[in-house]
N, C-alpha and C positions, 0 to 999 in steps of 0.2 A: 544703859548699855552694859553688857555684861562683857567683861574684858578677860578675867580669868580664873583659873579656880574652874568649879562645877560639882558634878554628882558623879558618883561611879553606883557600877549594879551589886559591888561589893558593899557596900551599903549609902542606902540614897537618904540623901541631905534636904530633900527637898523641905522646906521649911524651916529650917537649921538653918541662921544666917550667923552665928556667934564666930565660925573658926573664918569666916569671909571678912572681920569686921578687920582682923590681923592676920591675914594668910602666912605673913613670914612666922610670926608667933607659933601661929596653926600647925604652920610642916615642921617649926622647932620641936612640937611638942608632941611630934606626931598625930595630930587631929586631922590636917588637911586631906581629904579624903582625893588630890586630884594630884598628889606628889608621883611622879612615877620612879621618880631616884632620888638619892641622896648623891649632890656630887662633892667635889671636894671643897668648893666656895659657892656655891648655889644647890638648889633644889630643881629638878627637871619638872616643869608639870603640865598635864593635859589642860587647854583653856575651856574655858563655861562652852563657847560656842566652836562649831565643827563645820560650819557653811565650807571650811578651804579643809576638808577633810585633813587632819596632822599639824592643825594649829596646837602650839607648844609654846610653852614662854618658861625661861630662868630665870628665877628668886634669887634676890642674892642671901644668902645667908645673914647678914650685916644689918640685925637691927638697927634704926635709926639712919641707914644709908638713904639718900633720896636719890643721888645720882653717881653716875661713873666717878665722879671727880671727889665725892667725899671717901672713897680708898685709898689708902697709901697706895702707890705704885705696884709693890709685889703682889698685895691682896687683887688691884685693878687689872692686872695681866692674870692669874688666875684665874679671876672669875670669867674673863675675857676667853680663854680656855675652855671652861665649860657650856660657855658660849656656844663654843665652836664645835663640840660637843657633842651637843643639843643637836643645833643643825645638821651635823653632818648625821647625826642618827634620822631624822625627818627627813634629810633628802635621800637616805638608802631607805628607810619603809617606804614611802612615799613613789618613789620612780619603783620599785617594785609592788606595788600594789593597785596604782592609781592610773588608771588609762590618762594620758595628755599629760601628766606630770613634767612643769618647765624646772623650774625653780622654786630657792627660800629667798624670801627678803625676810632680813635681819633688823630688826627696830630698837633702839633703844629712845625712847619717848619722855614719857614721862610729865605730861602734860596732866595727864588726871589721877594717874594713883602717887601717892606723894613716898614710896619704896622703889628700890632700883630693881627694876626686871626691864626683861628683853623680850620680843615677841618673835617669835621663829612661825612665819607665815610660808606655807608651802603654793606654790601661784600651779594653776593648772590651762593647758589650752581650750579647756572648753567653758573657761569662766565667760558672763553675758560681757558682748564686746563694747558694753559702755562704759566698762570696770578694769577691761582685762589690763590695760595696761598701767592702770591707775594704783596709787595706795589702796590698801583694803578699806580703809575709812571713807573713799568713796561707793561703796555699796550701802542701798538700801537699807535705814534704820531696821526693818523687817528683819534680815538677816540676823540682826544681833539680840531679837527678843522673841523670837520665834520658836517654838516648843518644837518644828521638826529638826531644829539645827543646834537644841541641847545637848550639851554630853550626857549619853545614859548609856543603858544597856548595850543600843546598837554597834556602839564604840567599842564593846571590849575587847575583840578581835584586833581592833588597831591598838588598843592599850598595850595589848598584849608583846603584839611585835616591839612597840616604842620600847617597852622593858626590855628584851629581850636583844634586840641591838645596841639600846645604851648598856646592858652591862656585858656584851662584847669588844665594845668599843674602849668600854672603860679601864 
């Protein structure tokens, strides 16, 4: 299951898994090709997959961070900020662009990648009504390995905004 990261049509990664192995490394180093900002304690970035069209998740910057609780306080409210960030850029593309657009759920998990990120899931009204009011993680393995629900090309248009409002925002 592909959680996050992905390809852009600025140049595609497909087979290139080295900057995937350390994403936080990746956007330090500027290799991550799915960064859409630099923020001031995270990284903003496009996820692998787009099934919730404006799926986004924040990096923390913090090599070695595995969870909210390994930041000092100030650093944890910061990044907590970009957090919010994030969100609130996804839910202005997002209600602007997206017919049925409800809402973001905000995830901090952390059950399979062992670096602290947050998932910014934008929920829509016309998602199948066996999911819709469910965690995303109840949809269809399909959904998460499915080559029409990669980020590629089709995306760049919404990349676009994403940038485009986080550095209004910012």
């Amino acid at each position: 299951m592909a959680l996050l990261g992905g390809s852009s049509s600025a140049g595609s990664v497909a087979g290139v898994d080295d900057w995937r192995t350390d994403r936080v490394a990746a956007a330090l180093e500027g290799r991550n090709p799915t960064v859409l900002r630099e923020l001031d304690s995270a990284f903003a970035v496009i996820g692998d997959v787009q099934f919730l069209p404006g799926y986004c998740l924040a990096l923390s910057k913090v090599r070695g961070a595995d969870r909210l609780s390994d930041l000092p306080r100030t650093e944890r409210l910061a990044y907590l900020a970009d957090v919010d960030l994030l969100a609130t850029a996804v839910e202005n593309v997002c209600e602007a662009r997206e017919a049925g657009y409800r809402r973001v759920n905000v995830e901090i998990l952390g059950n399979t990648a062992a670096f602290l990120h947050t998932h910014i899931w934008p929920r829509y009204d016309w998602e199948p009504d066996e999911v819709r009011g469910l965690p995303v993680w109840a949809y269809p393995s399909t959904r998460w390995s499915s080559s029409d629900f990669a980020l590629g090309a089709k995306h760049d248009s919404l990349r676009a905004a994403l940038v485009t409002e986080l550095g209004r925002l910012a």
